[in-house]
N, C-alpha and C positions, 0 to 999 in steps of 0.2 A: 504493500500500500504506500502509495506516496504521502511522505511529510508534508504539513501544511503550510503550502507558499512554496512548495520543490519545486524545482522544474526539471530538476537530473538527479536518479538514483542513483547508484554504482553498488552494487555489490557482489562481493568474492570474486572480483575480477582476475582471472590466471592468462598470464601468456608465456608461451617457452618458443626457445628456437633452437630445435636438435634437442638436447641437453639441458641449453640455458634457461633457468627458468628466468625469467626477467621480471616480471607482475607475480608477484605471490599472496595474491586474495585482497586485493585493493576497496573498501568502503569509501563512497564520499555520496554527501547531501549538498545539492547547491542550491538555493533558494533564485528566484526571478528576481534580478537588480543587484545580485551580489560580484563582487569582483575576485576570485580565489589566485592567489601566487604560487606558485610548485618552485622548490627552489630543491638543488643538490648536486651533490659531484656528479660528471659525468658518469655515463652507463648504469645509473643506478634505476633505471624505468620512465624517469619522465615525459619524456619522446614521447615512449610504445604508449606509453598510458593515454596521455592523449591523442595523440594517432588511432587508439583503438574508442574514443569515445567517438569519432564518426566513420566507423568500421573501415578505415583506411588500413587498419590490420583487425585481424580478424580473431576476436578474445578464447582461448581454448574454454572457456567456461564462467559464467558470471553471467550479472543481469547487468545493463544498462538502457534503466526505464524513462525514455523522455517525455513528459507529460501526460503517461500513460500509459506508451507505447516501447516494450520491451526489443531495444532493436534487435540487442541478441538472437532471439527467438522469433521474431516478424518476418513475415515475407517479404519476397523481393520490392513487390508495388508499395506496399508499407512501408518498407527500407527507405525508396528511393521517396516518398510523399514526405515521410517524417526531416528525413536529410535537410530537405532543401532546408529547415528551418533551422538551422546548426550549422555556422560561415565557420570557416576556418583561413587564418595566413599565417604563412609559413616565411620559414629562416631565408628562404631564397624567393624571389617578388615572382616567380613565373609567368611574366607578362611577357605575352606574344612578341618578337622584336619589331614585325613587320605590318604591324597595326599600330595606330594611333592609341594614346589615351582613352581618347571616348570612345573606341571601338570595343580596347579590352574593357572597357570597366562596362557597354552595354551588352556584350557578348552572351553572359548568362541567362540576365532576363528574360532577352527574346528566343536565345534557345530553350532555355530550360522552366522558367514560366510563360513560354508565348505569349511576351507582353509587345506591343509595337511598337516599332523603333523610336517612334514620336514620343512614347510614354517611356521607352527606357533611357531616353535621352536626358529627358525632361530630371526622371530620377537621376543619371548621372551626375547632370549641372548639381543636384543639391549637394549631394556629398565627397563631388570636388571640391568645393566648394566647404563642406565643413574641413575636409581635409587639409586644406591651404593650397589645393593643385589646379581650381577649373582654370588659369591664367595658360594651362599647359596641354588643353586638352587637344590638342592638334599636332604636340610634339610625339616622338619617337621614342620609347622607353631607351634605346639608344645615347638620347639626347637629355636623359634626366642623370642627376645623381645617385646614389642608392641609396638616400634617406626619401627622397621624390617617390622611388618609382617602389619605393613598399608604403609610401602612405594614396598610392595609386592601386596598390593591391590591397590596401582598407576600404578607398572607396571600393573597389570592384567588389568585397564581402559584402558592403554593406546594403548596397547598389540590389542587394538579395531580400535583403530586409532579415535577416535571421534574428531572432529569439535571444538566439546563443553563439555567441563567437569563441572559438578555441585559437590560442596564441601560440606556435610551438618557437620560444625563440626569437621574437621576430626583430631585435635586433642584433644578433649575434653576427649576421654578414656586413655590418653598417662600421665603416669606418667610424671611429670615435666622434666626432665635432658632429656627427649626421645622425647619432642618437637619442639625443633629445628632441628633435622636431617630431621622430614617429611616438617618442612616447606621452609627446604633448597632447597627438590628435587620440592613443588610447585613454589620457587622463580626461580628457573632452567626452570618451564614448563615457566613460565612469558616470561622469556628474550627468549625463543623457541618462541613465539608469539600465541601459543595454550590458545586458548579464554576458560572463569573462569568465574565464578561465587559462589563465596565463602563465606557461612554463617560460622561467625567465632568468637570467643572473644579474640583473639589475635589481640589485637591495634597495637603493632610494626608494624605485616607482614602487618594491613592496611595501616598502616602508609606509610610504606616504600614499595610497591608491586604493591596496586590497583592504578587501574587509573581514579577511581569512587568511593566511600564508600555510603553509604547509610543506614540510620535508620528504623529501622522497628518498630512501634509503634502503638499498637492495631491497628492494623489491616492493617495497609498503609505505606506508606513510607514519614515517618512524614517530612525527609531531604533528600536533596543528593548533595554532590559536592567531590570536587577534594582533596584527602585529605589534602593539607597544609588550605584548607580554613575549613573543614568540622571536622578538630580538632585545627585550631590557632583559627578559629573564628567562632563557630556555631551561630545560628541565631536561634533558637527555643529554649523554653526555658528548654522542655522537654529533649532535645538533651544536652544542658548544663547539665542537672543536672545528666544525666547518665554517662556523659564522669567525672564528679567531681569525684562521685563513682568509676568511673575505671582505670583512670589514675594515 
């Protein structure tokens, strides 16, 4: 049964590869409006985990129930109806080279909601436009920088309208000084109330952003709390010594 106000179940989430078990029974409750931060060493699951909340990999056993709907266990037309509501950007902007701006970011719409070009346009301009890009909408991902051209693959998420957006990273390919603009336009999606989930190694934006943080640690979510408590005062020791490391 869903909590009240969830909009994402997760439970006893497993995933292995060969051997490796990588997810070893993973819980999380997300509430609609909430912004959660995953934070941890390398290879410790955070990727798979999120990857596997919009069956981008495919969970060996677990439920992930979104608003109702267990995708786990759903059919494929179910799979694919629920989906659309659940945007995801990733560590690399995968924007077409040889399309325009307004192209990639109307592309989805009309293929995948058969909306008309006039009205997926219409939606692009707004959220160039929150993004700080529609000045660019005629340039070449080519011709942008890579802080540009992944806050061009936020509008293109959003451009979807989803529920729930998944972050895997999405500044980790960003040159330093090109940082903060993408995490300006994610702190903007926050105060909009558009529900996050964000694997990340930017401590500030957890700091100052989520309203959840959470450790991922072989395999599980070794902590979680609210962050003035989950960086003044962790409570595991493994969580100590990774925040020494990175603070």
């Amino acid at each position: 049964m869903e909590g009240e106000g969830s909009i994402l179940e997760v439970t006893g989430l497993e995933k292995s590869y060969g051997r490796n078990k990588v997810l070893k029974g993973v819980d999380l409750t997300v509430r609609k409006g909430e912004v959660i931060a995953i934070i941890g060493p390398s290879g410790c699951g955070k990727s798979t985990f999120i990857r596997c909340l919009n069956l981008l990999e495919e969970p060996d056993c677990g439920k992930i129930v979104y608003k109702g709907t267990d995708l786990v266990s759903a059919d494929k037309k179910t799979r694919s109806e629920t989906l659309k509501d659940i945007g995801m950007v990733f560590q690399q902007f995968n924007l077409f080279p040889h399309k325009t701006v307004m192209d990639n970011v109307t592309m989805a719409p009309q293929l995948v909601s058969k909306m008309s070009k006039e009205d997926a346009e219409a939606k692009a301009e707004k959220y160039l436009k929150l993004v700080g890009m529609d000045h660019k909408k005629n340039s070449y991902p080519t011709n942008l920088s890579g802080g540009q051209q992944q806050r061009v693959s936020i509008a293109r998420t959003l451009c979807m309208e989803p529920e729930l957006i998944l972050f895997d990273e999405p500044t980790s390919a960003l040159d330093p000084e090109m940082v903060g603009e993408v995490l300006d336009v994610m702190k903007k999606l926050a105060e909009e109330g558009i529900t996050m989930i964000v694997v990340t190694h930017e401590m500030g934006f957890a700091k100052e952003v989520a309203n959840r943080c959470m450790f991922f640690y072989d395999g599980v979510i070794n902590e979680e709390g609210a962050p003035e408590e989950f960086f003044g005062n962790p409570q595991s020791e493994r969580l100590k010594d990774f925040l020494s490391k990175v603070l």
